[in-house]
Every structure is written in C-alpha cells, then in structure tokens.
N, C-alpha and C positions, 0 to 999 in steps of 0.2 A: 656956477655950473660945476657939479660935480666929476671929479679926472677917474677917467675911463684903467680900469684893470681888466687884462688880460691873463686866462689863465690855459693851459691845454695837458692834457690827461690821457695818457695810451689806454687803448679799450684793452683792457688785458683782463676784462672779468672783478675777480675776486679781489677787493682792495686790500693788502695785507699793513700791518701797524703801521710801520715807516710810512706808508703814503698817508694814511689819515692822519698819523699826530705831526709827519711833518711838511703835509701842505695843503691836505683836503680839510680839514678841519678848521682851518682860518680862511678858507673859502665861505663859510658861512657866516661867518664875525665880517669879512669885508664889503659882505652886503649892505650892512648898514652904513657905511661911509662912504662906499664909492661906486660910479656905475659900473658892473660888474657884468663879463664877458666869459665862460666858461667854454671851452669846445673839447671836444673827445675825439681826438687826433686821428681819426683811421685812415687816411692817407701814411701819413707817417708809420703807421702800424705794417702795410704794406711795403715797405724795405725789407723788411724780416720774411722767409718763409712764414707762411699763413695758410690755416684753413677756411676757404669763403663762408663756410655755414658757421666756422666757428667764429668767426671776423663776427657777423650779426649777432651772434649770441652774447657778444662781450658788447658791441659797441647800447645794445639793450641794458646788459647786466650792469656795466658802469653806470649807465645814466640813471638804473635804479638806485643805485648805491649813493649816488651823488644826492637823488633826492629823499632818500632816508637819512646821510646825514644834515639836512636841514638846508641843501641848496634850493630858493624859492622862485620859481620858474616864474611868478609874474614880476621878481625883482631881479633876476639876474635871465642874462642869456645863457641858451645851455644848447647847446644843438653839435651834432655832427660835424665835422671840418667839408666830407666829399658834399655835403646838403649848400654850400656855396662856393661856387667856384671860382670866383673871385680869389680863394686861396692859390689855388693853381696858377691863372692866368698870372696873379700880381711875384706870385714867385718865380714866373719867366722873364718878366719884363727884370726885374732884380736880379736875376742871376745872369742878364747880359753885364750887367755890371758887376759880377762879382770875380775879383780876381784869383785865378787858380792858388798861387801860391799862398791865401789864407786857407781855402779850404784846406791845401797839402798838410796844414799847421793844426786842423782841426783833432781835436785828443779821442771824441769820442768814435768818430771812422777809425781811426788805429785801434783802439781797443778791440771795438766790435769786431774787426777783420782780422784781428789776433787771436779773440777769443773763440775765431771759428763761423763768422757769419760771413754769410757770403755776401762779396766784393757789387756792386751795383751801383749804376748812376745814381739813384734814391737814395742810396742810403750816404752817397758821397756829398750831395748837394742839400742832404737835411737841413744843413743850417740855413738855408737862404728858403727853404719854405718854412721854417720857424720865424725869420725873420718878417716874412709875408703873412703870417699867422697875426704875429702883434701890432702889424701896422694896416695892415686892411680897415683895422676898426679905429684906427688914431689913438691907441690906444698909449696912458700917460707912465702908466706905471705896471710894472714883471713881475710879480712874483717869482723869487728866485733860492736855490740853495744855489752852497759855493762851487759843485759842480755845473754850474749852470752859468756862470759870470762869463762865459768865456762866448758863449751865445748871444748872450745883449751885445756885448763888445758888438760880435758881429753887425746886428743889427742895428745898433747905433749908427757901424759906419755906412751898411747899404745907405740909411734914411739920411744920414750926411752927403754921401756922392750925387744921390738922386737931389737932392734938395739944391746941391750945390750948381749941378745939372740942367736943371727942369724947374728951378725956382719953389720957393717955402711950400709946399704940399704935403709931408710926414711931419710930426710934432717926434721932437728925440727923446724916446723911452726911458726910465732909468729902472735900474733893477729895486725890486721891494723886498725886503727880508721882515716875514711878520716877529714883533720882540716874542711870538710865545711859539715858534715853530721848535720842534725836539726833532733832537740829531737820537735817531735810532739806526742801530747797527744788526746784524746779523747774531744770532743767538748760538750759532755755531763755529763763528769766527769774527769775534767783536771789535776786528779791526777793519771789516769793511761795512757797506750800507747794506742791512736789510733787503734782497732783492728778489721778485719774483723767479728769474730766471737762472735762481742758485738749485743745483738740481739735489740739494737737500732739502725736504718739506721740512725737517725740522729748527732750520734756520730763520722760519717765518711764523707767524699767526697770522690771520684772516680777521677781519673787522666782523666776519660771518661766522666764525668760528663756533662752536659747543663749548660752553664752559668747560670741559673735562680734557677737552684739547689744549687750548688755552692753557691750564694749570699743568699739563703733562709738559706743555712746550716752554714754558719759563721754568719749572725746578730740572729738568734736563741743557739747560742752557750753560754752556762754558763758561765756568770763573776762575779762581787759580785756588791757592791749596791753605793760603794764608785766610781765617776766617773774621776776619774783621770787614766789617762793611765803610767804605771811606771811598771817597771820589776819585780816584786816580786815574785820569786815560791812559799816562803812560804802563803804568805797571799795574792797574787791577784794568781792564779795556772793560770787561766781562759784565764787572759789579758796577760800574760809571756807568754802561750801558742801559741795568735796570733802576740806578737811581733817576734816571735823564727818562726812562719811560714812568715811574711810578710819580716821580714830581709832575711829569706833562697830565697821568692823567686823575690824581689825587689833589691836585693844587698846592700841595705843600714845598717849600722848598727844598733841595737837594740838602740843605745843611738841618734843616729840620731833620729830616728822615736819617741822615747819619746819625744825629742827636739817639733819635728815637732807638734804630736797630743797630747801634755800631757794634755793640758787642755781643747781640743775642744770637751771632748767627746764621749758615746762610739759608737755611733750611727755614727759617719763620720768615725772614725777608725775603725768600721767592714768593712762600704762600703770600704775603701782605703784597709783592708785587702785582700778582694773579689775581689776587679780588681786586685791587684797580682797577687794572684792565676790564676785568670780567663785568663789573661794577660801569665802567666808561661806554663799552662798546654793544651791551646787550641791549639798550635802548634802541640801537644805531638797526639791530641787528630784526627785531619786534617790527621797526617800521619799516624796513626790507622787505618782511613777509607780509604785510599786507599789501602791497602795491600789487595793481595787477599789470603784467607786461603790455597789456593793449595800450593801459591808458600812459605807462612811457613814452610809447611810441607815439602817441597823442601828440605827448608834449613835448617831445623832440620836432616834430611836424611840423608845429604850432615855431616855438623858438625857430627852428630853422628859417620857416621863411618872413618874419621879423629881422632874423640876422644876415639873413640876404638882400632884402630889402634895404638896411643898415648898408650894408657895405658895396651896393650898387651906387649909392651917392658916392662913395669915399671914391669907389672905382674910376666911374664918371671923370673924378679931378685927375687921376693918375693919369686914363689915355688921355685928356686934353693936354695935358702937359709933355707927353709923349710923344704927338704925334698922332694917337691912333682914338681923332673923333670920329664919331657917327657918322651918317650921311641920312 
C-alpha cells in the first residue's frame, strides 16, 4: 500500500517561481510514488482580509495552474479545503486539545501580526487546522520547507495527545523534504523568500509571466559589485540565488554553471539565467491557456467529493473515538 502525501496551497492566483521550483513542481514527480492528496487551502486564506469574488477567482486560477503544471486529477486529489468539512469539524475537536501556550510560541501569528495583519481567532488557531488538514486523510508523509517544521511538530503532537487519549486512530506524520526542491529568494532582497505579498512586483516572476518580463525581472535583480559568479550565500546572497534558480531549472549543477560563467560576467549570466527560466515555465504557461475554467471547476467537483467521501470514513473513526457516534 502506497503512504498517503499530503499537500495544501493558498489560492493566491498567480503562482510566482519560489512556489513552483520550490514545492509545486515535485507535486508532480510525487505522483508517481505515492498516493497523493493535494488541497487549496481557502479556509486558511480567510484569516487575511479578502475579497469573496476574488477568493473564487484564485481558488479556480490555482487549481488551473496546478493542472498545467502536470498535477493528474484521476491520480492525485486536488479539490477545495471549505468542499469537505470534515477539515473544520476535525480542527475543533483538536483544538480542545491544543494547549494555549504552544500556539503563544507559534513564529508565524507573530510575524503576521507584526507585519500588520490583523489579529483574529483564524489566524491564531491556523496551526491546528493545518494540523486537521494532514490528518483527516491519514495522511504518512508533509511535504515541507524549514519554515514549515515547526507545524508538523505541531501536528505530530495533537495526533499523539489524541492517540494517547482516544486510542491508535492518527498514523504520526513526518515532514518530507523532496532532494530536488530550490530555495528561491526574492530578487530584490536575496536574503529573504520570494514572496507574493512583497509589495515590490519586481522581487517576483509569475510561472505565467511574458518572456520579456521574465528577462527584465532577473538582469534587474540585486547582486553586489564584485563580478565574479561563485556560490556564496553569505557574501554574494544575489548570484547563489540565481545559480539555485538556473541549476533547479537547467539541470545542471551549481558548480558546473560557475565552471561555465565564473568569469564571463553578470550580464550574460542573467541572460543564460532568463532563457532557463523562460525555457522551464512557457510550457507550464501554453497549457494554462488552454484550460477552460468550466472544466476546472469540473474537476475540482469531481475530486472534491471523492475527497469527502475519503475522509467521512476517516471522520467516522475520530467521533467513535470521541464520543460523538451517530444515532
């Protein structure tokens, strides 16, 4: 029997690099080994101000994107988080057991509440519907970055309290790190991640992009003043950042590619970065445009209630266990 992967995706629309080279993109490789669980998190989306027309617009436009680049809906789940509710109900039951002083400890409510978003239950208690997200489905293995370890943690230990509780019901998760995910950074300050909601456009690319963006947004990218091309996060952050993008999506290795451009320069080694990229994601981008949004929403329909279906049995074990059978 094949061990279940779970994976979950904010509807935020437009997929920019960092999310494709570093975790959407092994979403399709992990089809073929294991059974695979994809959902597009609009729950969780809801903690943040939101616009409801635009909430549907993204949670469509992900799920396009997801199937352009090559997620295969009759082999993997793909559907909505609010299309089973079972996420909700099993994050209540969990969150009676979760104690206040870890959430206190959680990094990314600080963050978020620092960086200005507003304070709310939802966005306080995320981790314990993250937690309800991977174990609804029994699911064996996370895909994770290292800002994300601190989440399994969590949910390791709800699926231990309850288990320890209510008896063996949760299998305990372990975080999955794929060997071929690339740490992408922000092209405007390549000491942090790549992120949608840097309110400079020019610190990202779009997996949707125009080649001509694309090529303007890597040779405008921040490197330092010394023109050697060489790996260094500490003191080149800039040039590490596009050798860790052109090795993810050229195949070649980082020490090849220094080989190659160490001293040509930074100006031919953005162009050779650009046609990678430009090279990697216009395929992505071709089958994007042909989808038509009806028949997404087909297939979100379709997966969803398969994945409820799926996780009314799981469900079933939790209230037995609980206390709260049927009648």
């Amino acid at each position: 029997m094949q061990q279940k992967i779970f994976s979950g995706v904010q509807p935020t629309g437009n997929i920019h690099l960092g999310n494709y080279l570093g975790a959407l993109r092994n979403w399709v490789k992990l089809q073929d080994e294991y059974d695979t669980i994809y959902c597009i998190v609009d729950l969780h989306a809801m903690t943040v101000e939101y616009d409801p027309d635009e909430l549907e617009r993204n949670r469509v436009d992900t799920a396009k994107v997801l199937l352009a680049l090559g997620v295969d809906p009759d082999r993997s789940l793909l559907y909505t988080q609010s299309q089973v509710p079972g996420h909700a109900e099993l994050a209540w039951i969990l969150g009676t057991m979760m104690p206040m002083g870890v959430l206190n400890r959680m990094t990314q409510f600080k963050e978020k509440t620092a960086g200005g978003t507003a304070s709310n239950l939802g966005l306080y208690s995320y981790p314990v519907l993250m937690a309800a997200d991977i174990l609804l489905h029994h699911a064996n293995l996370v895909p994770v970055g290292d800002d994300q370890r601190q989440h399994i943690e969590v949910t390791r230990d709800l699926a231990e309290r309850f288990n320890n509780k209510f008896g063996d019901t949760f299998p305990i998760p372990e975080g999955y790190i794929p060997e071929t995910s690339a740490r992408v950074m922000s092209f405007t300050d390549p000491t942090t991640k790549m992120s949608k909601s840097d309110p400079q456009v020019k610190s990202r690319i779009s997996v949707l992009d125009d080649p001509d963006v694309i090529r303007k947004r890597i040779r405008s990218a921040v490197t330092d003043s010394d023109p050697e091309v060489r790996y260094d996060v500490a003191e080149k952050p800039g040039i590490a950042n596009l050798l860790e993008i052109m090795s993810a999506c050229s195949g070649d290795s980082i020490d090849v590619l220094v080989d190659e451009y160490g001293s040509g320069g930074y100006g031919a080694f953005k162009d050779a970065v650009a046609d990678a990229v430009i090279a990697e994601v216009e395929p992505v981008k071709n089958r994007y445009k042909a989808l038509n949004n009806g028949d997404v929403r087909n297939v979100l329909r379709s997966s969803g209630i398969r994945a409820n279906e799926s996780a009314l049995g799981y469900m079933d074990e939790a209230r037995r266990a609980t206390g709260l059978k049927g009648y």
